[in-house]
Backbone bond lengths (Angstrom), bond angles and torsions (degrees), N, CA, C in turn:
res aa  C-N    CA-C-N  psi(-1)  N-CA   C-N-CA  omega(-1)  CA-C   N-CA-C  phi
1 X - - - 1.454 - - 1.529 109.73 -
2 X 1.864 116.42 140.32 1.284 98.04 -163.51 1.850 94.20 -93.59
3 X 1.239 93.91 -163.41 1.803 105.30 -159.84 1.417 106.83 -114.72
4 X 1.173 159.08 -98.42 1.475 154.67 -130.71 2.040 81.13 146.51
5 X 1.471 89.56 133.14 1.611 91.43 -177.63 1.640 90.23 -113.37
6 X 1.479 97.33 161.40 1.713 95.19 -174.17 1.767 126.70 -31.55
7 X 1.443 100.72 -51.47 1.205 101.66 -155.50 1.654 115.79 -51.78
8 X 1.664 100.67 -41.90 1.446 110.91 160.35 1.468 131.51 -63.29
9 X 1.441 116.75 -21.98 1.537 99.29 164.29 1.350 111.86 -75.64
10 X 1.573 127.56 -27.47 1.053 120.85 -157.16 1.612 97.42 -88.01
11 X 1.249 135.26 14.27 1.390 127.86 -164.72 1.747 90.53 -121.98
12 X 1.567 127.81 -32.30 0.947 127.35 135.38 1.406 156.29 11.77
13 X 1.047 71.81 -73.17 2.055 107.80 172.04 1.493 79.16 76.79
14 X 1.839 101.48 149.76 1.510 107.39 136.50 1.814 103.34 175.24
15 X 0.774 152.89 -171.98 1.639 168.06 -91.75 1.940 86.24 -119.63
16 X 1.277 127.88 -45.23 1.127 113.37 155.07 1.139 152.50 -97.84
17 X 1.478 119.04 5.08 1.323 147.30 177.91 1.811 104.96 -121.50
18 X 1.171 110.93 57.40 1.384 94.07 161.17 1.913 110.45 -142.98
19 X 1.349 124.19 173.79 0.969 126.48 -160.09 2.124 95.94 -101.49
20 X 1.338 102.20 135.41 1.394 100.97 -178.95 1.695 101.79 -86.26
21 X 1.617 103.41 111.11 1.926 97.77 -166.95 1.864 99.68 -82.31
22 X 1.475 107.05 -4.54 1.517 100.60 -179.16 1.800 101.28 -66.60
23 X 1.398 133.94 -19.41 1.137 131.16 -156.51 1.488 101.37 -107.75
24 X 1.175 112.27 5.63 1.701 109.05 163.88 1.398 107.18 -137.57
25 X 1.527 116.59 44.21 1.225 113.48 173.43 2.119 103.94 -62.93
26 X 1.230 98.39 -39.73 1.905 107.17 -155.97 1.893 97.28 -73.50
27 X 1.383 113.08 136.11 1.393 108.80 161.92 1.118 134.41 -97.63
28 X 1.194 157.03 178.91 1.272 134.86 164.66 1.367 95.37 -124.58
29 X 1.410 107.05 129.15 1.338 119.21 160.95 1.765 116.54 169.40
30 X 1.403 91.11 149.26 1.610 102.01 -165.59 1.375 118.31 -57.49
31 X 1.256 142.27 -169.53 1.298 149.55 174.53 1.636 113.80 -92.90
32 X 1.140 145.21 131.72 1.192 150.84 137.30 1.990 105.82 29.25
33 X 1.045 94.78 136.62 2.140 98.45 172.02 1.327 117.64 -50.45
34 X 1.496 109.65 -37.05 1.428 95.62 -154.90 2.030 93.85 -112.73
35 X 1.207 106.82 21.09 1.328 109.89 174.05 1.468 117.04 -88.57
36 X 1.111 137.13 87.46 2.034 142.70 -170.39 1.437 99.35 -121.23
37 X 1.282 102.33 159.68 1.734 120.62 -174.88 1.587 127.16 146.99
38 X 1.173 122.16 -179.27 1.616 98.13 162.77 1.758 102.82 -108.10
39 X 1.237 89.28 143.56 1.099 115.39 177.98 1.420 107.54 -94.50
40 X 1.820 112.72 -174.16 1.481 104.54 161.89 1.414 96.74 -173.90
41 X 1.561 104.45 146.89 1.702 115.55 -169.59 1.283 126.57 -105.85
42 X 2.137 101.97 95.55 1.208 143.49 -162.62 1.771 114.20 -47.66
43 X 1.685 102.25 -30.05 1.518 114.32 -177.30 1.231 102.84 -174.16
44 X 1.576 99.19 139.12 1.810 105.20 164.66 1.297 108.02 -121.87
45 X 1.850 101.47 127.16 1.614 130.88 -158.34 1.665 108.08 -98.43
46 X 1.120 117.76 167.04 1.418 120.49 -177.93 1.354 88.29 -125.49
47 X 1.675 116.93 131.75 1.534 115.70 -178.06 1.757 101.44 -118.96
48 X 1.081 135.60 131.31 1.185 126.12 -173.00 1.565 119.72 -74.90
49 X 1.545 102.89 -9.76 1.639 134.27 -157.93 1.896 92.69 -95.56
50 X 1.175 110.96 -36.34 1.844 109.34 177.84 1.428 104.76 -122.39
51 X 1.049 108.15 145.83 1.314 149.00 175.34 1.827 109.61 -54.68
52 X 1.237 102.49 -34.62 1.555 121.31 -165.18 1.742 104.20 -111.66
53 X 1.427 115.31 136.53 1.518 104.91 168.10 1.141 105.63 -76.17
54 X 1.672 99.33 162.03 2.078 114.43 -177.69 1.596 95.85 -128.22
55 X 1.834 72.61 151.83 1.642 97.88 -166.88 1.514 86.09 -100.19
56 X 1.780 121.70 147.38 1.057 121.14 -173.85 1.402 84.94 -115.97
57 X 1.692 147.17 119.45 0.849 148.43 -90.80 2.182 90.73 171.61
58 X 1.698 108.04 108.83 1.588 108.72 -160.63 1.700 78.44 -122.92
59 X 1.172 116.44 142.25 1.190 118.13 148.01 1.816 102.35 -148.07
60 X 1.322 87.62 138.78 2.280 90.80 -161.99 1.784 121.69 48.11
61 X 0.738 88.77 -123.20 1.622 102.37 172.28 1.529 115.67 -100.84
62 X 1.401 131.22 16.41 1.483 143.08 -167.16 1.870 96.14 -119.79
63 X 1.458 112.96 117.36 0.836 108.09 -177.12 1.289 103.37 -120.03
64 X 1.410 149.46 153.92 1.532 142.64 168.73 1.117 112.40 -154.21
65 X 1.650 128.99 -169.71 1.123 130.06 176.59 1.595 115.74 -144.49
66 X 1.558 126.44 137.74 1.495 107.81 -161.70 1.670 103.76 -159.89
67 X 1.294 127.19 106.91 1.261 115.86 -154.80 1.486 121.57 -41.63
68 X 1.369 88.98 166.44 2.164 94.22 -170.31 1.378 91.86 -100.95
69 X 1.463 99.75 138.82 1.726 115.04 164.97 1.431 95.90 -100.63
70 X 1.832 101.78 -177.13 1.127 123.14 -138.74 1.316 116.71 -66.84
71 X 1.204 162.97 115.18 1.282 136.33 -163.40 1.445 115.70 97.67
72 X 1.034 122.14 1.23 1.419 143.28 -167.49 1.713 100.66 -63.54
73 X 1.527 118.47 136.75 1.521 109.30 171.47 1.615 90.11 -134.03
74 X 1.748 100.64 164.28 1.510 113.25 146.93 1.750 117.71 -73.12
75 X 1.316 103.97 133.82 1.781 121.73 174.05 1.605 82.27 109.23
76 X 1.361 147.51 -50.83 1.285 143.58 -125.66 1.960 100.63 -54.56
77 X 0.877 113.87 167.08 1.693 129.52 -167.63 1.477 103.05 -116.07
78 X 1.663 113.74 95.47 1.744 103.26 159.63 1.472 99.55 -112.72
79 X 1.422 101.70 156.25 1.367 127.75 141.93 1.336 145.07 -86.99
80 X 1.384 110.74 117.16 1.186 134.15 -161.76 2.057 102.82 -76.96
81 X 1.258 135.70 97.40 1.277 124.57 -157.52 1.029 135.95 95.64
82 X 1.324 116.25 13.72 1.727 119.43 175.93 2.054 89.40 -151.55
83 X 1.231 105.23 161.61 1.375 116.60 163.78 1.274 111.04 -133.87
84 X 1.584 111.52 109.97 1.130 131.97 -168.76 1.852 113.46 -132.13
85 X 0.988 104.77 -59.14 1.524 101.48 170.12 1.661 105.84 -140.52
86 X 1.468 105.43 163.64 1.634 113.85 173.00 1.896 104.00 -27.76
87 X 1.552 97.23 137.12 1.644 109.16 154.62 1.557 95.45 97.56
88 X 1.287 116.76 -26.33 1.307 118.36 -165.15 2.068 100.74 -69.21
89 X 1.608 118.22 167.60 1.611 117.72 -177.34 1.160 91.94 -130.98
90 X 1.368 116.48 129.71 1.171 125.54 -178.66 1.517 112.59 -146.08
91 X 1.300 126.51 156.84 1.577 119.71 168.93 1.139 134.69 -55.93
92 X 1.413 160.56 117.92 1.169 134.07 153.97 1.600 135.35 21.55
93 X 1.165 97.63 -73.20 1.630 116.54 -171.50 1.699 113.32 -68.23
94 X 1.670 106.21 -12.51 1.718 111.64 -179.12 1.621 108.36 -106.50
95 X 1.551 108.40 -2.40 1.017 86.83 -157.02 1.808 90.89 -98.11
96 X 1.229 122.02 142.47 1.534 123.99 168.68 1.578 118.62 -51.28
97 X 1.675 99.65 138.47 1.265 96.41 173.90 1.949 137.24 -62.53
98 X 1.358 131.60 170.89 1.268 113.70 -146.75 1.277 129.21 48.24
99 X 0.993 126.95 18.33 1.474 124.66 -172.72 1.363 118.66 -81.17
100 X 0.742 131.98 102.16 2.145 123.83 -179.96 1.704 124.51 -58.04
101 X 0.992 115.23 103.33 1.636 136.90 -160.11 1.071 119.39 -104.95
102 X 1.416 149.67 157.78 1.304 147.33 134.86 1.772 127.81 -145.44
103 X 0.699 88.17 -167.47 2.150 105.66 178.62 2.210 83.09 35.81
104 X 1.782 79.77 65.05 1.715 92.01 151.02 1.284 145.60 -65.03
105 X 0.869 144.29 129.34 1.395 131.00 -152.98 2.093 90.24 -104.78
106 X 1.005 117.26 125.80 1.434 131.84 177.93 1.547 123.70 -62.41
107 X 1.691 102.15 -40.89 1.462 105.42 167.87 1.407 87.48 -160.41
108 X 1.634 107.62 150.44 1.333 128.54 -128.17 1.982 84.09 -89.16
109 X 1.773 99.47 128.12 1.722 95.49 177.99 1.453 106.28 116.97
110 X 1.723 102.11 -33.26 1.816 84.88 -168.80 1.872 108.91 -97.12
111 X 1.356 111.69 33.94 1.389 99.82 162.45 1.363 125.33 91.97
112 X 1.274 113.56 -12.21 1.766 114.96 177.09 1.177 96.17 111.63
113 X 1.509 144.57 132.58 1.286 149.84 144.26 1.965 128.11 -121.42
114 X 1.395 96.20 -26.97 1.155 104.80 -171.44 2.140 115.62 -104.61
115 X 1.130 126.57 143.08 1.663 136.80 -177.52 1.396 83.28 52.36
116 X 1.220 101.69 126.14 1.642 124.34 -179.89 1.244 102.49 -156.93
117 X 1.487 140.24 -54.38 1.374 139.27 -173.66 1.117 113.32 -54.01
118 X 1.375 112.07 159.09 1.708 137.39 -146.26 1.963 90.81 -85.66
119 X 1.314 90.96 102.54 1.738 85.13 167.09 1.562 103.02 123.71
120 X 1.326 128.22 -8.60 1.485 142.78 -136.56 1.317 107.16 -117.43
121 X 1.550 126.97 132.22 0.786 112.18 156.84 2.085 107.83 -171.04
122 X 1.518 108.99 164.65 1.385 106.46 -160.65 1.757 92.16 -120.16
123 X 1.412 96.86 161.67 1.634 95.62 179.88 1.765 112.68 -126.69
124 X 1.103 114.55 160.79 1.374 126.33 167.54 1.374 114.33 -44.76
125 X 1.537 137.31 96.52 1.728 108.08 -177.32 1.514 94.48 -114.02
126 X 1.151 140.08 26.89 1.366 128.36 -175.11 1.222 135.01 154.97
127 X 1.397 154.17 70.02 1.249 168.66 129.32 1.643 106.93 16.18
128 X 1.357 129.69 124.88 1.204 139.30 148.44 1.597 105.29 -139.11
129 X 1.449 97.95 -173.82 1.183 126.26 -161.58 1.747 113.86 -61.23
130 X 1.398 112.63 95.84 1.789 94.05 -157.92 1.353 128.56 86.50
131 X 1.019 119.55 -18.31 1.452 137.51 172.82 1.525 126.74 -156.26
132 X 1.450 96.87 153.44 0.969 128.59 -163.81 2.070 112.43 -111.68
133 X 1.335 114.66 105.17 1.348 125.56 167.47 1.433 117.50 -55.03
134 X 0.991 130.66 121.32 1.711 126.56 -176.86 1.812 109.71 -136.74
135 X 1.167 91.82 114.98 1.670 88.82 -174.02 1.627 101.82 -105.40
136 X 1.399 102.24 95.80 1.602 131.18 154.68 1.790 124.90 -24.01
137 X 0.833 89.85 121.43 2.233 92.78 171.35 1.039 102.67 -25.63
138 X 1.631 143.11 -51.59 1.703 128.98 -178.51 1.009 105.82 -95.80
139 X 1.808 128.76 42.82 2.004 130.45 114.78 1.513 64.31 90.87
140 X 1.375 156.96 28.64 1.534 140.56 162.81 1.640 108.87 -97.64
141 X 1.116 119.21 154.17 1.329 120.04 -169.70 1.735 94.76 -117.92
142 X 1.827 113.82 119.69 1.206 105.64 178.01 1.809 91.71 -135.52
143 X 1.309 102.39 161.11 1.560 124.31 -157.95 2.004 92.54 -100.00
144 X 1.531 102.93 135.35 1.586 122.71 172.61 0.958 111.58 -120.42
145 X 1.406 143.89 143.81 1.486 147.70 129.76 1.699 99.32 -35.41
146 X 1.499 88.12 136.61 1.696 105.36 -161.24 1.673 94.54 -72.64
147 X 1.593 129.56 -26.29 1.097 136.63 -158.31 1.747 93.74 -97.15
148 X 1.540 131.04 2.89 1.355 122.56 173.59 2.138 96.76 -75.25
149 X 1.473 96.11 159.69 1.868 102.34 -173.09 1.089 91.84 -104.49
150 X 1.238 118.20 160.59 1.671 134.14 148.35 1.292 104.04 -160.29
151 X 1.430 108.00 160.63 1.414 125.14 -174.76 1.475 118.52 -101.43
152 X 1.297 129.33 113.04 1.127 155.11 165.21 1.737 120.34 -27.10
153 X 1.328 129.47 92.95 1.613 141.68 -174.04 1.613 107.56 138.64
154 X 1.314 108.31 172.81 1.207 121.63 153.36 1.445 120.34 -83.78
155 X 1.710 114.21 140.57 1.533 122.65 175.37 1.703 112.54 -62.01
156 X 1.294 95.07 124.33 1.314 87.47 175.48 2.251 127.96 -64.71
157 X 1.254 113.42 175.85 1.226 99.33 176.31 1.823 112.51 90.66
158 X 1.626 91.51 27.49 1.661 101.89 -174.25 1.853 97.06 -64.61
159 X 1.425 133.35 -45.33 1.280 120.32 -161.23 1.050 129.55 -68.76
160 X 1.676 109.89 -14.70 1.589 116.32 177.35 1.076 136.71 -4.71
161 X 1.233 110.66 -39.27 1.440 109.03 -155.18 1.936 98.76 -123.20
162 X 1.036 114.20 -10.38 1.408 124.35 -172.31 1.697 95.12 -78.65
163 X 1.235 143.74 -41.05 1.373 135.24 179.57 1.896 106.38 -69.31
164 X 1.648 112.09 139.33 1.219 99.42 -152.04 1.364 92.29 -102.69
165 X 1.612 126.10 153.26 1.272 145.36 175.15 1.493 110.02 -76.44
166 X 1.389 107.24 94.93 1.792 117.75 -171.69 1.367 100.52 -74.69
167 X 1.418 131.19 -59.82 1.002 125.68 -159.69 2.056 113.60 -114.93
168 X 1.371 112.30 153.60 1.451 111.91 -173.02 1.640 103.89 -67.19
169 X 1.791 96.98 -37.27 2.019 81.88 -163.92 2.076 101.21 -56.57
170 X 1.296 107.47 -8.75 1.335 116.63 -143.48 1.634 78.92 -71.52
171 X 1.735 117.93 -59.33 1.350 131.41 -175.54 1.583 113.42 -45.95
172 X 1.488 98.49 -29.98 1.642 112.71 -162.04 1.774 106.07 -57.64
173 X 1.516 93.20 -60.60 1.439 100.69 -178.75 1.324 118.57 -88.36
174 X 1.348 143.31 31.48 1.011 159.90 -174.68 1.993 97.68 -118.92
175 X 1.400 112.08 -55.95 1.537 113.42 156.78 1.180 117.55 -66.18
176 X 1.264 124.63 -12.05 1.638 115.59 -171.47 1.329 99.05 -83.60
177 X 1.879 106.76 -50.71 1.729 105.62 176.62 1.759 128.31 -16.71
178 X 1.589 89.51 -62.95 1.331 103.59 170.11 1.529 149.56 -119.85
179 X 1.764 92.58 56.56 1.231 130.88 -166.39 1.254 115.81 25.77
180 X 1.363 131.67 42.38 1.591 151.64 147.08 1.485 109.48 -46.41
181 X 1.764 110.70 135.19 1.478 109.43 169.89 1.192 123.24 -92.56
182 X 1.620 125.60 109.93 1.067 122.39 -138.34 1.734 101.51 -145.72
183 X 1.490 117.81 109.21 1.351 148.54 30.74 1.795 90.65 -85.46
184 X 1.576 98.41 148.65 1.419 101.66 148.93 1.440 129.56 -93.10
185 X 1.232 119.88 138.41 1.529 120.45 -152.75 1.611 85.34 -111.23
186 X 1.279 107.72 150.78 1.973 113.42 163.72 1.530 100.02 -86.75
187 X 0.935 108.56 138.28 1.836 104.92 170.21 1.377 110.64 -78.86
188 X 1.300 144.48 -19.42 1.495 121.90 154.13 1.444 115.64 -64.10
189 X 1.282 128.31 3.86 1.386 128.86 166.09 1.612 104.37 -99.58
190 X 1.078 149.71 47.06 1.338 155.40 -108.14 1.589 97.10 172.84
191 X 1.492 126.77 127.29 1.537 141.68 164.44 1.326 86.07 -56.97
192 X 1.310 137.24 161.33 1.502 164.86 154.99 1.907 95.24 -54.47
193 X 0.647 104.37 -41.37 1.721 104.97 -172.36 1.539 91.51 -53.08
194 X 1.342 113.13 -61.48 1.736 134.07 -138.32 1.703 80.93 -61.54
195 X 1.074 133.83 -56.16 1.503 143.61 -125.97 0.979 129.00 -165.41
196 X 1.466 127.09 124.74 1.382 140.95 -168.06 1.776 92.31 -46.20
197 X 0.811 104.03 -58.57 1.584 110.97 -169.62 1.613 107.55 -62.72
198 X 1.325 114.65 -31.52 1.594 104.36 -171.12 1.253 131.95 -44.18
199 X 1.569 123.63 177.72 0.982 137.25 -173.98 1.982 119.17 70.03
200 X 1.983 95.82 -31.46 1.544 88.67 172.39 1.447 119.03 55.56
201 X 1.441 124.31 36.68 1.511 128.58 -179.01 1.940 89.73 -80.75
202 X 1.673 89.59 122.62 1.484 110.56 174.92 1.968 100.01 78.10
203 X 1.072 128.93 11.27 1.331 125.71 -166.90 1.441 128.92 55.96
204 X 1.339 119.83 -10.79 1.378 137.37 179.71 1.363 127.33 -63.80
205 X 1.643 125.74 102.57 1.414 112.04 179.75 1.275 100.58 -69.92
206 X 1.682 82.25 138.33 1.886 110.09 156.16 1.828 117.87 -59.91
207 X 1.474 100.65 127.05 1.356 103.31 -176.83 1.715 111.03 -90.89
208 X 1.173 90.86 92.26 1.372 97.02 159.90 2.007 132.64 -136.60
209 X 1.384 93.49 145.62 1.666 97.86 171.41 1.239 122.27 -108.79
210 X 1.580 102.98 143.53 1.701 102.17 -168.17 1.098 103.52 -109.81
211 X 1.282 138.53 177.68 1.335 148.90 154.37 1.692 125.31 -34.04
212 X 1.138 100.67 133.29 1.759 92.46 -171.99 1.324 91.46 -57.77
213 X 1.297 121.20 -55.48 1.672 125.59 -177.00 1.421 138.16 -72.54
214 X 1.293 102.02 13.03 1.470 122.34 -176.56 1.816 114.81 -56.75
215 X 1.094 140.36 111.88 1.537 132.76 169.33 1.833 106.37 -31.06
216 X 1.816 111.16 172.98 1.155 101.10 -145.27 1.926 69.42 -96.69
217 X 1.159 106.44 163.87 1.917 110.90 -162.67 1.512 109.78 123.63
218 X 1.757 90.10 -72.00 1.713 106.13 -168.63 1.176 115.13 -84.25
219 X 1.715 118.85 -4.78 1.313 91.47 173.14 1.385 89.71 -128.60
220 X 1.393 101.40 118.11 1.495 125.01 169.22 1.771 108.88 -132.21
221 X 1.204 117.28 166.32 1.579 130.16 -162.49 0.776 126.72 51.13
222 X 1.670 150.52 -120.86 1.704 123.79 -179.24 1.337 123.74 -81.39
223 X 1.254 122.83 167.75 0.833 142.86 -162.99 1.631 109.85 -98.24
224 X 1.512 131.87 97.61 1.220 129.43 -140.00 2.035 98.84 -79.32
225 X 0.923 113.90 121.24 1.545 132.81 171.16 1.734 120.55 -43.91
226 X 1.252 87.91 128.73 1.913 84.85 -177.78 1.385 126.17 -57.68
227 X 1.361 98.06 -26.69 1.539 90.08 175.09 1.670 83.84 -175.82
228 X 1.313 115.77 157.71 1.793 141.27 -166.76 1.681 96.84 -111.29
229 X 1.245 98.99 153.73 1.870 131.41 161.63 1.416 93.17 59.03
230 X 1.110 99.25 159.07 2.016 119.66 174.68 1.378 122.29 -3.53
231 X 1.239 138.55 125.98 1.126 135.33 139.23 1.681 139.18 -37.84
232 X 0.911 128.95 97.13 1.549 136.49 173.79 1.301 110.18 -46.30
233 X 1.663 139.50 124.22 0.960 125.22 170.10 1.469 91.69 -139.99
């Protein structure tokens, strides 16, 4: 008799498929538009949820959290509204060109969404009319409202990835952190029980389409099409 293939336990929920919510208690995101001043960064936290340490960051009664770039200290003094040195948040439109930036805010208000990872960061390539050119970590050039914020340096936590992963349990809980399925298995490497696809007799996936609405299990292999043959125009 066959068993429940991953996708369905993991849709499930249960004792090994679940997300640890203590590790995304912290948010990241800036303060309100019309909130500017200097601020200053009260503590730097280790979040198990980012990749990058966060600066816990008080200015008045506005408290937040927003990763630390390079050089980053406790007591240190940013300004919230001017771009003047690393750490500081500033708009688009103040900040000088070439400048190295991150935890972009996408449209102006919602808090930072974009280069956040530990090591990361995008630069100023060009000023026009209303916008702002920003050429992104994958060397792509994408367009901002000049009035979106970001904070001025690189994120700290560039080596991450340069220390080498000796052992699997090491990988294990490193995917577990962030409820990643981890080893990934091919399903033609899969008993016939496990998976529509298993067993892999002749190596050949089975062509099949499931239901757009199928639970997560049943719909495995293509992806069923909105509609078949010619277009009417």
């Amino acid at each position: 008799m066959g068993k429940r293939i991953i996708q369905q336990a993991r849709g499930h929920g249960s004792l090994s498929y679940r997300v640890r919510a203590k590790a995304f208690v912290i948010k990241l995101k800036y303060p309100n538009m019309n909130v500017e001043g200097e601020a200053e960064v009260i503590k730097l936290v280790h979040s198990a949820a980012h990749s990058a340490p966060l600066a816990k960051i008080k200015l008045g009664k506005h408290v937040f959290f927003n990763p630390a770039n390079e050089g980053m200290y406790e007591g240190q003094k940013v300004i919230l509204g001017q771009a003047k040195q690393k750490g500081d948040i500033a708009k688009l439109k103040d900040i000088p060109v070439s400048m190295s930036i991150y935890n972009i805010e996408n449209e102006p208000g919602d808090g930072g969404k974009l280069v956040r990872t530990a090591g990361s960061s995008a630069i100023i390539f060009k000023k026009e009319k209303n916008k702002i050119i920003v050429l992104m970590p994958s060397k792509k050039e994408k367009e901002f409202n000049e009035n979106c914020r970001a904070t001025l340096g690189i994120i700290a936590g560039a080596g991450r990835l340069e220390k080498p992963i000796m052992k699997a349990g090491k990988m294990f809980y490193i995917k577990k952190t962030r409820n990643k399925l981890w080893p990934r298995t091919s399903a033609v490497k899969m008993n016939v029980v496990d998976h529509p696809f298993g067993s892999g007799r002749g190596k050949r996936i089975k062509s099949k389409i499931a239901k757009r609405n199928a639970p997560p299990g049943a719909r495995v292999g293509l992806l069923r099409p909105k509609r078949t043959g010619r277009s009417k125009r």
